[in-house]
DRENMARLUM-51088 format. One record per residue (C-alpha): residue number from 1; residue in three letters; x, y, z. Coordinates in steps of 0.25 Angstrom, whole numbers, always signed. Layout:
<r><n>NUM</n><res>ALA</res><u>X</u><v>Y</v><w>Z</w></r>
...
% end
This chain:
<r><n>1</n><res>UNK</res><u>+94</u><v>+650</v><w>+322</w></r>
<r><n>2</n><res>UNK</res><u>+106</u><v>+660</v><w>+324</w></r>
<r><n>3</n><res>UNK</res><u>+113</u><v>+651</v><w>+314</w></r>
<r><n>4</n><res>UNK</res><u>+103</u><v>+653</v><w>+303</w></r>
<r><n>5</n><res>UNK</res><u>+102</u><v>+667</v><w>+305</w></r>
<r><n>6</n><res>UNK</res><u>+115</u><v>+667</v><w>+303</w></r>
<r><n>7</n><res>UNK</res><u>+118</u><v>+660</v><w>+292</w></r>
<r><n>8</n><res>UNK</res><u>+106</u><v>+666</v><w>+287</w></r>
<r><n>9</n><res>UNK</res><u>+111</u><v>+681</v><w>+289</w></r>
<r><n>10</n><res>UNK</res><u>+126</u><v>+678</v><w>+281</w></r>
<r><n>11</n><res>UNK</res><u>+115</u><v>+668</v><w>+271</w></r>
<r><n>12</n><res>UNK</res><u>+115</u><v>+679</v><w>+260</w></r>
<r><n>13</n><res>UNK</res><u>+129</u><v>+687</v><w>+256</w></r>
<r><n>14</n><res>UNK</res><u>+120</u><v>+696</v><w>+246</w></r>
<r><n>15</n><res>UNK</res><u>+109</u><v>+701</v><w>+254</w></r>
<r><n>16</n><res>UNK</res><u>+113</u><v>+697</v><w>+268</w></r>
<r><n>17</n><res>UNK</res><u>+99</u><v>+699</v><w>+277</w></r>
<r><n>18</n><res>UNK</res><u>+97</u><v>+710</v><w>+288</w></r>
<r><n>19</n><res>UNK</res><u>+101</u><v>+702</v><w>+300</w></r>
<r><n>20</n><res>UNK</res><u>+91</u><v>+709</v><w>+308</w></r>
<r><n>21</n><res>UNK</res><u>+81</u><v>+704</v><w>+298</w></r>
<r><n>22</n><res>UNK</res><u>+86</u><v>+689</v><w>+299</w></r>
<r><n>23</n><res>UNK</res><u>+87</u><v>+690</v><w>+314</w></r>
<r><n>24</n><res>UNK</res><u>+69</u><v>+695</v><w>+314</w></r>
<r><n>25</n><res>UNK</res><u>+67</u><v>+683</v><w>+305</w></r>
<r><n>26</n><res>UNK</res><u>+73</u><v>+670</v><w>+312</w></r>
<r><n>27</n><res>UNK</res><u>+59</u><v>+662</v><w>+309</w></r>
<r><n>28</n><res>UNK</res><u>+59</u><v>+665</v><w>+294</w></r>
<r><n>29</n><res>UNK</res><u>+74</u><v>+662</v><w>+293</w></r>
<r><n>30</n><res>UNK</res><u>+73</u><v>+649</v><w>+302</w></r>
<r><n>31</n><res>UNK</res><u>+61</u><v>+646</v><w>+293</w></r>
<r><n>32</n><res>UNK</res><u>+69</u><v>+647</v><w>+281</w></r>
<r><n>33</n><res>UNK</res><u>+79</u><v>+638</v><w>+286</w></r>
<r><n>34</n><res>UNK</res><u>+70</u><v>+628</v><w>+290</w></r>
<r><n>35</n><res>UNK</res><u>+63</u><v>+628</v><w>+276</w></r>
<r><n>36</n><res>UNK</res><u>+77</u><v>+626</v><w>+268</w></r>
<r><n>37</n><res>UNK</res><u>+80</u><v>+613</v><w>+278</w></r>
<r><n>38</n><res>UNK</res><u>+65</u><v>+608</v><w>+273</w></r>
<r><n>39</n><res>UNK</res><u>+68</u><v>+611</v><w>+258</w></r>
<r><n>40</n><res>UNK</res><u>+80</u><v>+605</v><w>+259</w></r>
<r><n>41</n><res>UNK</res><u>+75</u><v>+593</v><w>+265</w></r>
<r><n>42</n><res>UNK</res><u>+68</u><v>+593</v><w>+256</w></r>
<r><n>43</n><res>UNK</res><u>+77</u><v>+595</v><w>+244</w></r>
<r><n>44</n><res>UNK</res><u>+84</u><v>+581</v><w>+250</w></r>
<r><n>45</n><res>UNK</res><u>+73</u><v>+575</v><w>+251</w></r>
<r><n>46</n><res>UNK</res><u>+69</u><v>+578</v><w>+237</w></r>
<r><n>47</n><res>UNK</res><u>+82</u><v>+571</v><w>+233</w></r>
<r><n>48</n><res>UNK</res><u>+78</u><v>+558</v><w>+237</w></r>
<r><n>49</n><res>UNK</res><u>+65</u><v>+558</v><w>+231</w></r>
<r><n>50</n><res>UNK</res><u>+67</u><v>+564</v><w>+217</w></r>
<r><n>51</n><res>UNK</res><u>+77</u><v>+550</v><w>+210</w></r>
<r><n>52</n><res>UNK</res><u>+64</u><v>+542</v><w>+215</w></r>
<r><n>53</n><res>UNK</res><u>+57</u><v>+550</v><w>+206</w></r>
<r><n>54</n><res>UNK</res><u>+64</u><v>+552</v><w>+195</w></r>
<r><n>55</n><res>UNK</res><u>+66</u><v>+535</v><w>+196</w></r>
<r><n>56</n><res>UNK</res><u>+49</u><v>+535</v><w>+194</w></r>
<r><n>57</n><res>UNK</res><u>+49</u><v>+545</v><w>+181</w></r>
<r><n>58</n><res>UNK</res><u>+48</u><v>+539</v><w>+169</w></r>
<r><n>59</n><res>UNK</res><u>+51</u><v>+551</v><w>+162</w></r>
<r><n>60</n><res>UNK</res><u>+64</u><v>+554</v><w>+158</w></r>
<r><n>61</n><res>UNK</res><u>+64</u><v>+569</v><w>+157</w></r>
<r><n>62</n><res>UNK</res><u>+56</u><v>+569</v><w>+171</w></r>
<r><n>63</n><res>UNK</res><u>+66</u><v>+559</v><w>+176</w></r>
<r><n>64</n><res>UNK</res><u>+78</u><v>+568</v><w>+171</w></r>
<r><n>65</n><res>UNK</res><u>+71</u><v>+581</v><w>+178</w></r>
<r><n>66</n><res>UNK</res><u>+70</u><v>+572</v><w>+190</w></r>
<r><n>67</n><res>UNK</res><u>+84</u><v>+569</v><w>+190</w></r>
<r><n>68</n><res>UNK</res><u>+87</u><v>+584</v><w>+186</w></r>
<r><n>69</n><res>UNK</res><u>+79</u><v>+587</v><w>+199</w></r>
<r><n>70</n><res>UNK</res><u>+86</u><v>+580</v><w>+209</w></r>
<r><n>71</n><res>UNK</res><u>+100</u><v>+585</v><w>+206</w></r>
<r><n>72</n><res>UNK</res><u>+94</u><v>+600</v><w>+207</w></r>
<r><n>73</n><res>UNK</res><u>+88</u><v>+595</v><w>+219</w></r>
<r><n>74</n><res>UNK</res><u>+101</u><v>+593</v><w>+222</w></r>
<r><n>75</n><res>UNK</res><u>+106</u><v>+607</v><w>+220</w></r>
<r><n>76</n><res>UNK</res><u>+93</u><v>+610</v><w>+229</w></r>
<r><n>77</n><res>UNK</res><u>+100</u><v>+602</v><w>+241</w></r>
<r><n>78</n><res>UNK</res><u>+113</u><v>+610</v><w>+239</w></r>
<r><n>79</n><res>UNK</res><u>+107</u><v>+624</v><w>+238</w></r>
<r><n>80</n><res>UNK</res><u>+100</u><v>+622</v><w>+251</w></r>
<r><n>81</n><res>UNK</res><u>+113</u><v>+620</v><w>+257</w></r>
<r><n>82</n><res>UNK</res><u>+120</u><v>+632</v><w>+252</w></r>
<r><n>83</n><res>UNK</res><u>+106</u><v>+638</v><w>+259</w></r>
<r><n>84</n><res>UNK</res><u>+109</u><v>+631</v><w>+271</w></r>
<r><n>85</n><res>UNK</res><u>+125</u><v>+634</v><w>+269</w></r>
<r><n>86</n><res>UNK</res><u>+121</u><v>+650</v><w>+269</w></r>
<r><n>87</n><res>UNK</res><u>+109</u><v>+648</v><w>+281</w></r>
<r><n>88</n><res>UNK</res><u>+121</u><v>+644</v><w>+289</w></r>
<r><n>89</n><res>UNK</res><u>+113</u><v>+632</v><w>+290</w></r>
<r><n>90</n><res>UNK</res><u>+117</u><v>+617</v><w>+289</w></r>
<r><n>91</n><res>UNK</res><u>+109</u><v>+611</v><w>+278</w></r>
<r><n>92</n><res>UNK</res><u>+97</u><v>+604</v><w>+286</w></r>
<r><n>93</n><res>UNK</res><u>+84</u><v>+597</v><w>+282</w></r>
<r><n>94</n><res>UNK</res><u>+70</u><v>+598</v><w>+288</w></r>
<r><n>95</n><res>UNK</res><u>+60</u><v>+587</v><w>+282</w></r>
<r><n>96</n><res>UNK</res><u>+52</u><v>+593</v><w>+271</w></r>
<r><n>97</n><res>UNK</res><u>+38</u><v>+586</v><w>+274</w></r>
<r><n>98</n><res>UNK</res><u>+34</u><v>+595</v><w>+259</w></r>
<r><n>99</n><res>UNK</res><u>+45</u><v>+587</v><w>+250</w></r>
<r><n>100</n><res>UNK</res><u>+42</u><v>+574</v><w>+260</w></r>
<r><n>101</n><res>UNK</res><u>+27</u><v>+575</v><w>+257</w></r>
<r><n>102</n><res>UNK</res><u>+31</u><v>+578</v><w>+242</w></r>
<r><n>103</n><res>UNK</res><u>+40</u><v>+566</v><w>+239</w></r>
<r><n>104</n><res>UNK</res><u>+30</u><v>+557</v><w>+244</w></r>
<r><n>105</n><res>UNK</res><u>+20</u><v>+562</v><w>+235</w></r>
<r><n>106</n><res>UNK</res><u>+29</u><v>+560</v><w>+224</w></r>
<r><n>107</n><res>UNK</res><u>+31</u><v>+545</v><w>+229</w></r>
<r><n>108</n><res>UNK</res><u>+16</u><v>+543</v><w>+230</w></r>
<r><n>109</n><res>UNK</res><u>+17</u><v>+547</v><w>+214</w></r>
<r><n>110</n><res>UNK</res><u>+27</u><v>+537</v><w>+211</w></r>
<r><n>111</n><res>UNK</res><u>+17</u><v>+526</v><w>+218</w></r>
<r><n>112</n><res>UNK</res><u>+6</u><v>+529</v><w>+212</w></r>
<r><n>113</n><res>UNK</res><u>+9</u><v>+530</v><w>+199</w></r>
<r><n>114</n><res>UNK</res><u>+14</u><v>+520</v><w>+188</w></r>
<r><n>115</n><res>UNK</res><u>+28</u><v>+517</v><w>+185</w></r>
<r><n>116</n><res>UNK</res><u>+32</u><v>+523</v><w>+171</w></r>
<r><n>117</n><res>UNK</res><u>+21</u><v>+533</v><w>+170</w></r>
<r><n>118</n><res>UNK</res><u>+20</u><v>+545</v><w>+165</w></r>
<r><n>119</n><res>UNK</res><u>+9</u><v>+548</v><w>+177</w></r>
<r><n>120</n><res>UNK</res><u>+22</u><v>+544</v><w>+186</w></r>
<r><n>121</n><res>UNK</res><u>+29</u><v>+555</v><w>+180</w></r>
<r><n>122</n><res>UNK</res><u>+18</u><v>+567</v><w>+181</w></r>
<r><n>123</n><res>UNK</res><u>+16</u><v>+563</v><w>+197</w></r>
<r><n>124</n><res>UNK</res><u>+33</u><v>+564</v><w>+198</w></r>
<r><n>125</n><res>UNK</res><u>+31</u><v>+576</v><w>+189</w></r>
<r><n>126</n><res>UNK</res><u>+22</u><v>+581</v><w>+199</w></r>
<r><n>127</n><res>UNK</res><u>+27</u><v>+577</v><w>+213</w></r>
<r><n>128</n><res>UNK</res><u>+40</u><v>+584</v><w>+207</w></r>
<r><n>129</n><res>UNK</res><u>+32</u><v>+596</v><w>+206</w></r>
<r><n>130</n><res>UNK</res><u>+26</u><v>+596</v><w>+219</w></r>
<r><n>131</n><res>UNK</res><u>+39</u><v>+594</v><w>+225</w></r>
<r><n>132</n><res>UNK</res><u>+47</u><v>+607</v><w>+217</w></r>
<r><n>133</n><res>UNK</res><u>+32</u><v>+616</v><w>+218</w></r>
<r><n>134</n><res>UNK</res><u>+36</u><v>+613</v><w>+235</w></r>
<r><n>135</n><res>UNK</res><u>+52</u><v>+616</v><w>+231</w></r>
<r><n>136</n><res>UNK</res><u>+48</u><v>+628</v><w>+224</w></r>
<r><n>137</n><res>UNK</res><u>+38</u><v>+634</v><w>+236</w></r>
<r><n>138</n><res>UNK</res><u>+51</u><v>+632</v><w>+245</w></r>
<r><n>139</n><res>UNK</res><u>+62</u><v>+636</v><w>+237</w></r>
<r><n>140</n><res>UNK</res><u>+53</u><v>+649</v><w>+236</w></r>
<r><n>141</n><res>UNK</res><u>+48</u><v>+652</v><w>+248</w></r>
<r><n>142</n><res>UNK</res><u>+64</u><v>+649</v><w>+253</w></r>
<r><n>143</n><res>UNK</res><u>+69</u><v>+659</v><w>+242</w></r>
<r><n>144</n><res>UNK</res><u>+60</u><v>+670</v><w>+248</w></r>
<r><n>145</n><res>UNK</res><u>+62</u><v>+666</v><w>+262</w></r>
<r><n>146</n><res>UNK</res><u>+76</u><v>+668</v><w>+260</w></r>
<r><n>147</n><res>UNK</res><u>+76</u><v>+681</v><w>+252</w></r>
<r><n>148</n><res>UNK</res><u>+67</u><v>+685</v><w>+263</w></r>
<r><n>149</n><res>UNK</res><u>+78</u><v>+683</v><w>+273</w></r>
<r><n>150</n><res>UNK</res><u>+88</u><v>+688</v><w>+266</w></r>
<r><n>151</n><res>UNK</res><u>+96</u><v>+676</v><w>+261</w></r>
<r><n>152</n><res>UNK</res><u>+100</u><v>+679</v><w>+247</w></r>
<r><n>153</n><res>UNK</res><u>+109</u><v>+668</v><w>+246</w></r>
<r><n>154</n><res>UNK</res><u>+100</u><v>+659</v><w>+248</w></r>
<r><n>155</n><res>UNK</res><u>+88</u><v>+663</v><w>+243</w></r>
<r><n>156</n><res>UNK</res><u>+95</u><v>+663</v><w>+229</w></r>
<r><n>157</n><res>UNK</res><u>+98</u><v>+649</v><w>+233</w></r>
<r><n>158</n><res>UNK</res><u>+83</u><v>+645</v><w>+235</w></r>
<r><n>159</n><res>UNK</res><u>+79</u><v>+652</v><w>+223</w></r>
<r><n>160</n><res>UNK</res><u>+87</u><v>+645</v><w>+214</w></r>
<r><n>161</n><res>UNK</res><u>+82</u><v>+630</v><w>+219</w></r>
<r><n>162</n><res>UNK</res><u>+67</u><v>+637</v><w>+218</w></r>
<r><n>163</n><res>UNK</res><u>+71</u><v>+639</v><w>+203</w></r>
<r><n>164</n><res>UNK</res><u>+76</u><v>+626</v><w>+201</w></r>
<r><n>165</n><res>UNK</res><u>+64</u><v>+620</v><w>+208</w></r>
<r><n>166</n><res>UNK</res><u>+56</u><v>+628</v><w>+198</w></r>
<r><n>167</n><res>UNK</res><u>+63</u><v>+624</v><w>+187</w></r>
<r><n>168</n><res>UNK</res><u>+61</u><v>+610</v><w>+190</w></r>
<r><n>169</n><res>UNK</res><u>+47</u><v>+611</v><w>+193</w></r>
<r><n>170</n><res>UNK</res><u>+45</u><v>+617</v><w>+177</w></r>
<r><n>171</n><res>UNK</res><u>+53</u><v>+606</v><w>+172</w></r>
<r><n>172</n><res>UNK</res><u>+43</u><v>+595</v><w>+179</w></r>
<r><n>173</n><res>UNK</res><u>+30</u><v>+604</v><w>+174</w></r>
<r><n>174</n><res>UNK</res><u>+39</u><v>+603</v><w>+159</w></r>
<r><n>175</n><res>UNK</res><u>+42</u><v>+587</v><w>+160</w></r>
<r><n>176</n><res>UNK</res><u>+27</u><v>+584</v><w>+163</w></r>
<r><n>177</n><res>UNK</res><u>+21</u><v>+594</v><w>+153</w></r>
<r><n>178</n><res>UNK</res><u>+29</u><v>+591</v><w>+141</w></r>
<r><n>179</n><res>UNK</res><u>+26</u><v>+573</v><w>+142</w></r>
<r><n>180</n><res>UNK</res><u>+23</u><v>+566</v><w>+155</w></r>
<r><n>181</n><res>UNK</res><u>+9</u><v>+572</v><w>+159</w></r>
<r><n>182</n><res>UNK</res><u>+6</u><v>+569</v><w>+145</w></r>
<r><n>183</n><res>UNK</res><u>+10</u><v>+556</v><w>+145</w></r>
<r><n>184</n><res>UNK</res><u>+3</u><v>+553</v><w>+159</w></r>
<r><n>185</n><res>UNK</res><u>-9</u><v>+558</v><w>+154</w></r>
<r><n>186</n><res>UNK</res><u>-10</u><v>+547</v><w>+144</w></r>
<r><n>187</n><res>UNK</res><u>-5</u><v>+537</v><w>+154</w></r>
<r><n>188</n><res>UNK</res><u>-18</u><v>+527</v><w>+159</w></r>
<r><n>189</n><res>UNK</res><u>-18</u><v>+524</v><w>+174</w></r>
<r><n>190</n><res>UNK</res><u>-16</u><v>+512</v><w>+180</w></r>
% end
């Protein structure tokens, strides 16, 4: 742990922390790396699922916002190796079972929904969103956990993907308002 601290200590060059306030919170800063291993996991994991969904969308915009999703996802990885990189931490993953259970459930929508509907793409629409409301309470709570600790650096880090995930999360609630619940609401079921 004297590693994390550390790295942790050196972390922020704008507001570096008290290291006696580091050294009198070891749990919360070993707590903090352990959560920024599980979203990176599941950040990763995220990457494999997301082309499988945007394959199942019939809509093109929805399908474009998919693809838009996974290079920022992308971005997300890399960001969460500069946190690593200014932890003193070599980037590792602890298995997110949150994302796990969530990617399933978005797999079970694909199953149980018909092929070119627009009801396939409100249940992608919506397991999207289950997935950046869990991305959102993450990149959150890490942002304040990390102001908390002092690490400006990295916290500005974190802030900026829970933006992003924001964002993203505004432009699902946008697709599926202006045309696909619509649409799915005229649809008849099978």
């Amino acid at each position: 742990m004297a590693k994390a601290s550390k790295g942790a200590s050196n972390a922020s060059k704008s507001a570096s922390p008290d290291k006696t306030k580091m050294q009198s919170e070891p749990a919360l800063l070993e707590l903090f790396i352990d959560e920024i291993k599980d979203i990176y996991w599941a950040e990763n994991h995220l990457l494999k699922a997301l082309p499988k969904m945007q394959k199942a969308a019939t809509s093109t915009q929805l399908a474009a916002a998919i693809e838009e999703h996974i290079a920022i996802t992308q971005t997300h990885v890399a960001r969460l190796e500069q946190v690593f990189e200014l932890l003193d931490e070599k980037p590792q993953a602890k298995k997110c079972d949150a994302m796990e259970g969530l990617t399933k459930e978005g797999e079970g929508i694909l199953e149980d929904t018909e092929e070119g509907t627009a009801t396939r793409d409100v249940g992608i629409i919506l397991a999207s969103q289950k997935v950046e409301h869990y991305e959102i309470a993450t990149y959150g709570g890490l942002a304040q956990l990390a102001n908390t600790l002092g690490l400006t650096d990295v916290a500005e880090l974190l802030t900026q993907t829970l933006n992003e995930e924001k964002q993203a999360d505004e432009k699902l609630t946008s697709i599926a308002e202006n045309d696909i619940n619509y649409q799915a609401s005229q649809e008849e079921a099978k």
